[in-house]
C-alpha positions as CSV (number, residue, x, y, z in Angstrom):
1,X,-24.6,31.6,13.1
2,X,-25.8,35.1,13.2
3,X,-23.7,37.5,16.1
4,X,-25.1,38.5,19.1
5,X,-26.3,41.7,19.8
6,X,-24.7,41.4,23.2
7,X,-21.6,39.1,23.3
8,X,-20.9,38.2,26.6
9,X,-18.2,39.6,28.4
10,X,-15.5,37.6,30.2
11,X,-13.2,39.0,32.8
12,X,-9.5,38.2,32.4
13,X,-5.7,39.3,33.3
14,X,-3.9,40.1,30.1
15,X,0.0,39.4,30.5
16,X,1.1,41.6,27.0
17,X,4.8,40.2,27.4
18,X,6.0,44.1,28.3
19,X,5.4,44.4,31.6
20,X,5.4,41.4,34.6
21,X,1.6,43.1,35.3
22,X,-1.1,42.1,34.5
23,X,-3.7,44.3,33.0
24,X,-7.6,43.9,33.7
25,X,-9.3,43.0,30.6
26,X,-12.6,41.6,29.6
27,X,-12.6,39.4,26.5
28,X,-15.5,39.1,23.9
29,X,-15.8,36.6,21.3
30,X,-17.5,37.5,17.7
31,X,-18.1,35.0,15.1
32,X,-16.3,34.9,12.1
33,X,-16.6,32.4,8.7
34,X,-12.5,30.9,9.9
35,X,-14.5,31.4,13.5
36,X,-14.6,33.4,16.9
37,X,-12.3,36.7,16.7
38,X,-10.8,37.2,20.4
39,X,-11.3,41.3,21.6
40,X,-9.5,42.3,24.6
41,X,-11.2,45.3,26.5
42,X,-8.4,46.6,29.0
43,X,-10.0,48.4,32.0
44,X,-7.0,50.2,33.0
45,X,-7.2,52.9,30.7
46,X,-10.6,53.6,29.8
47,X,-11.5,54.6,25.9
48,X,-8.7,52.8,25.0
49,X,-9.3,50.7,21.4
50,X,-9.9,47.3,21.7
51,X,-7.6,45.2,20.9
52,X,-8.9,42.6,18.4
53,X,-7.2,38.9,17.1
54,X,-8.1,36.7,14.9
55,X,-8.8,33.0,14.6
56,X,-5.5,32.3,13.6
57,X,-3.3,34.7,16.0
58,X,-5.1,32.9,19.0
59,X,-3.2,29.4,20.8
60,X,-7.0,28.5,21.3
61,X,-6.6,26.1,24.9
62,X,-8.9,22.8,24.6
63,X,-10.6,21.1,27.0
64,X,-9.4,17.9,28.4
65,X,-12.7,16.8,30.7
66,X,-16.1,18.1,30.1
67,X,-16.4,17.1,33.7
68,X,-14.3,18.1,35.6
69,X,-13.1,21.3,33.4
70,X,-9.8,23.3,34.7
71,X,-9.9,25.7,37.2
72,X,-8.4,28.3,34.7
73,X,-8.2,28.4,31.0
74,X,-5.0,30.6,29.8
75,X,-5.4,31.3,25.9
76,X,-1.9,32.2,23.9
77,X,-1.7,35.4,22.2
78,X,1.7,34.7,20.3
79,X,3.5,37.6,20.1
80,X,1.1,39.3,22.6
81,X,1.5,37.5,25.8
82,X,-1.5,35.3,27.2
83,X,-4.5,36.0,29.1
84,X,-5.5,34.2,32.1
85,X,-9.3,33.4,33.1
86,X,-10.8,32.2,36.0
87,X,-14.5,32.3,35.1
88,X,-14.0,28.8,32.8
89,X,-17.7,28.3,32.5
90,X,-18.4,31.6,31.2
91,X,-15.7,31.5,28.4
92,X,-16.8,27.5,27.2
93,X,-20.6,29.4,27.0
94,X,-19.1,32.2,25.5
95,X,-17.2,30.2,22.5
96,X,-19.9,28.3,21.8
97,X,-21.9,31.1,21.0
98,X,-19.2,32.7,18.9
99,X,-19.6,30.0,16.4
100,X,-16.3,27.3,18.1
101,X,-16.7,23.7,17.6
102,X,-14.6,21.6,19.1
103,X,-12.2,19.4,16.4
104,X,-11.9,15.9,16.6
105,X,-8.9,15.6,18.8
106,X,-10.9,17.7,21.6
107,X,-13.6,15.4,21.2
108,X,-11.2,12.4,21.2
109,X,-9.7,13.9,24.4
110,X,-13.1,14.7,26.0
111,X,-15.4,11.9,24.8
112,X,-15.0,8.5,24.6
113,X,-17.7,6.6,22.0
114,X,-15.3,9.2,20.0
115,X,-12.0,8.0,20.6
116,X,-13.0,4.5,20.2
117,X,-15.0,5.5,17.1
118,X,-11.5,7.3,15.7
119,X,-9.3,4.0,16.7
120,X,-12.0,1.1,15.3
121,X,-11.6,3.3,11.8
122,X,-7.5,3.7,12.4
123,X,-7.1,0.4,12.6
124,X,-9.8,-0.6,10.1
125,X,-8.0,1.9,7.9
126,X,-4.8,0.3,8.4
127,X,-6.0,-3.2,8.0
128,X,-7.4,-2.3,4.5
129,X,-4.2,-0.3,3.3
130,X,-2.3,-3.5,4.9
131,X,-4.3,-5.5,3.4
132,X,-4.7,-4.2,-0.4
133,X,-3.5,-0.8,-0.5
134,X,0.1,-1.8,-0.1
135,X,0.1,-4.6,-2.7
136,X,-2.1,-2.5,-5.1
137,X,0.9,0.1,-4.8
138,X,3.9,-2.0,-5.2
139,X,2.3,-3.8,-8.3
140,X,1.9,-0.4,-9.8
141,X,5.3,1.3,-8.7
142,X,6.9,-1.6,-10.1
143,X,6.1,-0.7,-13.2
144,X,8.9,1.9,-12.9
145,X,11.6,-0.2,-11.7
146,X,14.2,-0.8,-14.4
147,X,15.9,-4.2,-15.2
148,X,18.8,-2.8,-14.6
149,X,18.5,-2.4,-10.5
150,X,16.9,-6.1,-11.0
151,X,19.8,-7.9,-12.4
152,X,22.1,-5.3,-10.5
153,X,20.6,-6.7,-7.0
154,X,20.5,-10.6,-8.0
155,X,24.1,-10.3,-9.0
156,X,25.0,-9.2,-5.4
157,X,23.2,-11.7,-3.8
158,X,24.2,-14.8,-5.9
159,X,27.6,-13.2,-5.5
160,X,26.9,-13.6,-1.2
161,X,25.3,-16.5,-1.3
162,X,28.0,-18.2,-4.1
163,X,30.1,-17.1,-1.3
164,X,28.7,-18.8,2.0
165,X,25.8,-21.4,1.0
166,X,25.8,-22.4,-2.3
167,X,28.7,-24.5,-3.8
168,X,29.9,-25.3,-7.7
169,X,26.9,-27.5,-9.1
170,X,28.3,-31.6,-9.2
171,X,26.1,-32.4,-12.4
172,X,27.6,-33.7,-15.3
173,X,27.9,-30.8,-17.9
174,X,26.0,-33.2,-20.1
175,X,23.0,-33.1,-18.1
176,X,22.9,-29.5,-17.1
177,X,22.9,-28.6,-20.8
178,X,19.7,-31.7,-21.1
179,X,18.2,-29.1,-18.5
180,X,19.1,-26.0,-19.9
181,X,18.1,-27.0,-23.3
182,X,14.3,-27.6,-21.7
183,X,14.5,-24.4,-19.8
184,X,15.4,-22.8,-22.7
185,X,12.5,-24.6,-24.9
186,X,9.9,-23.7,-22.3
187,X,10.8,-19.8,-22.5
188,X,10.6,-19.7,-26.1
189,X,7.0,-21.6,-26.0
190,X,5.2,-18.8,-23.0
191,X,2.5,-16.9,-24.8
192,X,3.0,-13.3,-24.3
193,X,-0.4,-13.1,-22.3
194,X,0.8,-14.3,-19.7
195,X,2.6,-11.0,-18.8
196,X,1.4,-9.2,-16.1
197,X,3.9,-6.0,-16.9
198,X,3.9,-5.4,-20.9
199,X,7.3,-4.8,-22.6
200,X,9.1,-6.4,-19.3
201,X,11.3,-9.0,-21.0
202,X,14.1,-10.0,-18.5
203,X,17.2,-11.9,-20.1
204,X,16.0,-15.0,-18.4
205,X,19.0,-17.6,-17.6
206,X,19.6,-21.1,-15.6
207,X,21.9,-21.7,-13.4
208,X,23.2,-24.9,-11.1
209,X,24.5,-25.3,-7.8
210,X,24.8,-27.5,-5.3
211,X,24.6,-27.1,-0.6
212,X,21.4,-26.2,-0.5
213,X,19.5,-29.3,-0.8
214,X,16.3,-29.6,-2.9
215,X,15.4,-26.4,-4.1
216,X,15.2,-24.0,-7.0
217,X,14.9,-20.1,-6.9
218,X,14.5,-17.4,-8.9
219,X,16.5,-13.6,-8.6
220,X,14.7,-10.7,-10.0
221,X,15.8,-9.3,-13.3
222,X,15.3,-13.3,-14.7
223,X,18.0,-15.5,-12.9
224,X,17.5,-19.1,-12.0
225,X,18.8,-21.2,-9.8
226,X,18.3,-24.7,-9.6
227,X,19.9,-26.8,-6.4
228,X,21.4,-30.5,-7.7
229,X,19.6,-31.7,-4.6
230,X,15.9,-31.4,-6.4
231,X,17.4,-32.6,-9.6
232,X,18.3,-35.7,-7.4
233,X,15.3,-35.7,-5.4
234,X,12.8,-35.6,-9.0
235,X,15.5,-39.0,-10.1
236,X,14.8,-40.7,-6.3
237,X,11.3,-40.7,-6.8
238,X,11.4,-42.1,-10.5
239,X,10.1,-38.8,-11.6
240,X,10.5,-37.5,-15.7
241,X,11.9,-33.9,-16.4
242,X,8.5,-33.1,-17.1
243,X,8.8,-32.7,-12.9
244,X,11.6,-30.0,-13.3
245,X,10.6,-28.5,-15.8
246,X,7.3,-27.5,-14.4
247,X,9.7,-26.0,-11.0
248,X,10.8,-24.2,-13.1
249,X,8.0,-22.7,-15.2
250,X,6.9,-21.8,-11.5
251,X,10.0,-19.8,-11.0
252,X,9.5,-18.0,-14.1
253,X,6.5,-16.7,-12.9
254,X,8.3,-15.5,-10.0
255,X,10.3,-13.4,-12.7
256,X,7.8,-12.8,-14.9
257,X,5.2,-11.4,-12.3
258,X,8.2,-9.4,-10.4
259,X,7.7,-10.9,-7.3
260,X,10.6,-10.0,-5.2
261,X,10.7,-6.9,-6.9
262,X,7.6,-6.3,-5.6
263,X,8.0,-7.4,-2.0
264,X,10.8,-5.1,-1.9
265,X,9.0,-1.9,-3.0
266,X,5.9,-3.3,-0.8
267,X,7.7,-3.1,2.3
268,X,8.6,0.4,1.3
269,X,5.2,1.5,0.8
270,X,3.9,-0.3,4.0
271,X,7.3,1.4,5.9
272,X,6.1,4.6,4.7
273,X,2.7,4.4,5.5
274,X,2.9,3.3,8.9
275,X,5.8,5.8,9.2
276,X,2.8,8.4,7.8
277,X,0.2,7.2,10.5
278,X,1.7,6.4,13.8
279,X,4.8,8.9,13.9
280,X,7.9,8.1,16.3
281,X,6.4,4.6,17.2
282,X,6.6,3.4,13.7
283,X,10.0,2.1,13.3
284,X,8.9,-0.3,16.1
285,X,5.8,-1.7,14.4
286,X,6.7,-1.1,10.7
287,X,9.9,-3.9,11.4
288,X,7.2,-6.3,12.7
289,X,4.7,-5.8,10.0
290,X,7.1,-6.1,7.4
291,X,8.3,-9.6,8.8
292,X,4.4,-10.5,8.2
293,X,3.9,-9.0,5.4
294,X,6.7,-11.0,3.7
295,X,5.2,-13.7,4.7
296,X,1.7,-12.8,4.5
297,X,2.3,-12.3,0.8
298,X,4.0,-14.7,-0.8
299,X,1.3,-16.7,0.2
300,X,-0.1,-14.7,-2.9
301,X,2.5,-15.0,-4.6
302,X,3.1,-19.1,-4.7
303,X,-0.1,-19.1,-5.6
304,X,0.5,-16.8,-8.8
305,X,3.7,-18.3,-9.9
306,X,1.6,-21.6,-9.9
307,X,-1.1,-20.7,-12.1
308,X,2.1,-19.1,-14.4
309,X,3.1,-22.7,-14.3
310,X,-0.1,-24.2,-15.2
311,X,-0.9,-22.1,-17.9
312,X,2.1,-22.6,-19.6
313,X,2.6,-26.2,-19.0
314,X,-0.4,-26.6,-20.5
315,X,0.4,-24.3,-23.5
316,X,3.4,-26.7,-24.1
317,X,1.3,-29.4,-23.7
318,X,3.4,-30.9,-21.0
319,X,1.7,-32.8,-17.0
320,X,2.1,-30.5,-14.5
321,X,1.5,-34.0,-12.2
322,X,5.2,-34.7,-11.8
323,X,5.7,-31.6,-10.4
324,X,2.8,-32.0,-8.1
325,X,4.5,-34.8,-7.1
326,X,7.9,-33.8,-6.7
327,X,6.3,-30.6,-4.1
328,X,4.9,-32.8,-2.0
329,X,7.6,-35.4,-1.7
330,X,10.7,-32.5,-1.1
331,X,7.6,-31.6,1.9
332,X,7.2,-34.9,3.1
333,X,10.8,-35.5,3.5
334,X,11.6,-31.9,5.2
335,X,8.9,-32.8,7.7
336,X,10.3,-35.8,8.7
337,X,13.8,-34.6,9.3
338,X,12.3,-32.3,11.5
339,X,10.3,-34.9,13.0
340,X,13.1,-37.3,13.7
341,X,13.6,-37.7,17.4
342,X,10.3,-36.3,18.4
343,X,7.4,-38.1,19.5
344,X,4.0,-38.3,17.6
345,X,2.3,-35.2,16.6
346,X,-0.8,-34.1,18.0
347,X,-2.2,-33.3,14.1
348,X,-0.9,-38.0,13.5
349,X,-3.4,-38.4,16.6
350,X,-6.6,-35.9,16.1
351,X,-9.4,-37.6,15.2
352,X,-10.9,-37.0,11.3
353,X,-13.2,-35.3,10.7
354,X,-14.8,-33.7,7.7
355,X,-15.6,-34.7,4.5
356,X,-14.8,-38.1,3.9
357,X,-14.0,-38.2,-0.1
358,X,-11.2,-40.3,-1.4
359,X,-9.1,-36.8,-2.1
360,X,-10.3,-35.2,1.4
361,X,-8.9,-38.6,3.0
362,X,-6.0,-38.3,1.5
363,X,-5.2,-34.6,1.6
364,X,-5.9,-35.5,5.4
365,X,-3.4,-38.2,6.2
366,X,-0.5,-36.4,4.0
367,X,-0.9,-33.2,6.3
368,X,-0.5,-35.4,9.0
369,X,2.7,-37.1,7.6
370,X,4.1,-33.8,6.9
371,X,3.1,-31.9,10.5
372,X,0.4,-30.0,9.3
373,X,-0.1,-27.0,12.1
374,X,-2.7,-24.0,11.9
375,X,0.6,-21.1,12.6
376,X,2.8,-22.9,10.4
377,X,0.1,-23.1,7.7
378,X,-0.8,-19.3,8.3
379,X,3.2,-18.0,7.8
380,X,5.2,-21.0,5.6
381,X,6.6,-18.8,2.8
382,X,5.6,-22.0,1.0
383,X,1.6,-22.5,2.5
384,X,-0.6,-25.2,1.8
385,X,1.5,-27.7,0.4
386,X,-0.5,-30.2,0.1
387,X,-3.6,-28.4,-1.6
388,X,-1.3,-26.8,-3.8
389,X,0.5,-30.0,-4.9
390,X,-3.0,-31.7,-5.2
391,X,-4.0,-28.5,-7.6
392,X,-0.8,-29.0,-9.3
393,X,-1.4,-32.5,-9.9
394,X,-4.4,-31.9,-11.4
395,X,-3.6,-29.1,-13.6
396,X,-5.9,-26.8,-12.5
397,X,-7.1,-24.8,-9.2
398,X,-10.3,-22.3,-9.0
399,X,-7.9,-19.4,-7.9
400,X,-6.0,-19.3,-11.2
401,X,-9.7,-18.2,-12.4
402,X,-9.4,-14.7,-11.0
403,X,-6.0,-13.9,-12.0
């Protein structure tokens, strides 16, 4: 915009930090390209220069209400002092016609189809970077993770939970080597295309123990850990290796796709983005968000280490049915201990409804054994168990697809 032959001329008091006086002034405006210039005219000694400060040297004040604008706007001069002025309407005009937009935080302050235009993107912003930015990161930061901190962090944990939980494993040495001898089999038979990170080869290694029940796990930097109580459980329900060993093709996925590895450095990235975007209140909201994004996530990640399974399983030529199998039994039987002393749930009484296909029937009335719920289905750090067990049993499921 082109400068006015004329600018208009404000009237002000000029408090130039020397004197507790204030000096008459009037203040002009000129456009710049950074924008408006500030002169001060003092009228207390006439032919004086003016006295002229630039877009940067000026505290510029902002308006809070375009309706009900303060009764007087004082502009900082820095070093300089400030000047006061009461004619407010006069100096909005005359900033708008030196070129002065108003940023988005005025707007947000003064408007409000702005501020909720500013918040939908925020939080549509943070959903997205929630959603895939912080899993995009960690998969790539990863990358740059050595082994070393891996096997350095599993050996501290085993080490805790050797020390409360976990007890010496009960099986005969004989049939922990029958084990390890398949574990060890399986390894040797993954095709190296399965690897999501090239070169990452951890040392991977099985281990027993017992006072956890059934269960197996697997520690970044390639430790295993399988619980005598699933090696029992596979036994109870007349199930082959075949069962265990596909458990624990699963948990090599877990190692081999660098899954807690990952969570960890995801819940950094997500801490530091939130920390990034909503300042002092962060601490707050990041510890919540990280609680549902480790949940939130592994959702994903189950569902990886069980295509890992499949595909190797099926490289081996080995059923991934026993496993199935073995999932949904350890689920059925948590459930019911769980279960035991309540009355029936409301999921055993709902009406069906649906499709009414042999496997929709059934995937049906084993949710309801189990205590299917909508929450529980939405944060299990194991979810869907029995789609995922039917998939299993199958050997196949549409999502492994797409990975």
């Amino acid at each position: 915009m082109s400068a006015p032959e004329h600018p208009a001329l404000v009237p002000g008091r000029w408090f130039d930090g020397q004197s507790s006086k204030a000096r008459p002034v009037v203040v002009s405006l000129r456009p710049t390209p950074q924008g408006p210039s500030l002169v001060l005219h003092p009228l207390s000694q006439p032919g004086a220069e003016p006295v002229v400060f630039t877009w940067k040297q000026v505290g510029w004040p902002e308006a809070w209400n375009e309706r009900k604008p303060q009764p007087r706007v004082v502009v900082d001069l820095r070093d300089h002092g400030s000047v006061e002025i009461d004619a407010v309407a006069e100096w909005r005009a005359a900033l708008a016609a030196a070129g002065e937009r108003p940023g988005i935080a005025q707007r947000m302050q003064t408007r409000w189809p702005v501020l909720l235009g500013v918040t939908a993107a925020a939080v549509i912003g943070l959903t997205l970077f929630y959603r895939y930015g912080t899993p995009w990161a960690a998969t790539q930061l990863t990358r740059f993770v050595p082994i070393s901190w891996e096997t350095s962090v599993a050996e501290n944990v085993l080490q805790q939970m050797d020390n409360g939980t976990l007890k010496p494993s009960k099986l005969p040495k004989e049939r922990q080597d029958q084990l390890k001898a398949r574990f060890d089999a399986l390894v040797q038979q993954t095709p190296p295309g399965l690897q999501r990170y090239s070169g990452y080869r951890p040392p991977l290694s099985l281990e027993f123990r017992s006072g956890m029940g059934a269960n197996a796990f697997a520690l970044p930097g390639g430790k295993i850990v399988m619980t005598d109580g699933i090696v029992k459980a596979a036994a109870d329900k007349g199930l082959d290796d075949n069962a265990l060993v596909g458990v624990l093709a699963h948990e090599v996925g877990h190692v081999v796709q660098r899954h807690t590895t990952r969570m960890v450095v995801q819940q950094g990235v997500l801490n530091m983005g939130l920390g990034l975007a909503l300042g002092d209140v962060s601490g707050i909201v990041s510890t919540g968000a990280s609680l549902l994004t480790g949940l939130a996530y592994s959702r994903s990640h189950e569902r990886e280490a069980d295509c890992y399974a499949i595909a190797v399983m099926r490289h081996a030529a080995l059923p991934t049915a026993p496993m199935g199998q073995l999932l949904l039994a350890i689920a059925r039987e948590e459930a019911q201990k769980k279960d035991q002393g309540k009355g029936p749930t409301a999921a055993a009484s709902a009406p069906s409804s649906g499709a009414s296909t042999p496997d929709a029937v059934r995937q049906r009335k084993v949710a309801q054994e189990i205590g299917s719920h909508p929450v529980w289905s939405l944060l299990s750090s194991h979810p869907d168990t029995v789609e995922r067990a039917t998939e299993l049993e199958r050997g196949q499921a549409p999502h492994c697809a797409k990975n």
